[in-house]
C-alpha positions, 0 to 999 in steps of 0.5 A, a space after each residue: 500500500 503507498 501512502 501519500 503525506 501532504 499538508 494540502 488535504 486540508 481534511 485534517 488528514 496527513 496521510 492517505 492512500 492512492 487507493 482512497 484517493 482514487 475512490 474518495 477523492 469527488 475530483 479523482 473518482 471522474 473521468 478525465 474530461 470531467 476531472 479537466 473541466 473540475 480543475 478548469 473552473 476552480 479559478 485557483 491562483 498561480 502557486 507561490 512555489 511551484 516555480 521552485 518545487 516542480 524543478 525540485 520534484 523533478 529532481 527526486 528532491 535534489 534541486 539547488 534553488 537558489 537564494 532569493 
C-alpha cells in the first residue's frame, strides 16, 4: 500500500492512500474530461512555489534553488 503525506488535504488528514484517493477523492473518482473541466473552473491562483518545487520534484528532491 503507498501512502501519500501532504499538508494540502486540508481534511485534517496527513496521510492517505492512492487507493482512497482514487475512490474518495469527488475530483479523482471522474473521468478525465470531467476531472479537466473540475480543475478548469476552480479559478485557483498561480502557486507561490511551484516555480521552485516542480524543478525540485523533478529532481527526486535534489534541486539547488537558489537564494532569493
Amino acid at each position: 500500500m503507498v501512502k501519500i503525506g501532504s499538508y494540502l488535504f486540508g481534511r485534517g488528514n496527513m496521510e492517505t492512500t492512492v487507493f482512497e484517493e482514487r475512490n474518495y477523492n469527488p475530483r479523482l473518482s471522474k473521468d478525465i474530461d470531467t476531472f479537466v473541466s473540475i480543475m478548469e473552473n476552480l479559478n485557483l491562483p498561480y502557486p507561490k512555489m511551484i516555480d521552485k518545487a516542480l524543478p525540485a520534484n523533478r529532481e527526486c528532491g535534489v534541486y539547488d534553488i537558489p537564494e532569493e
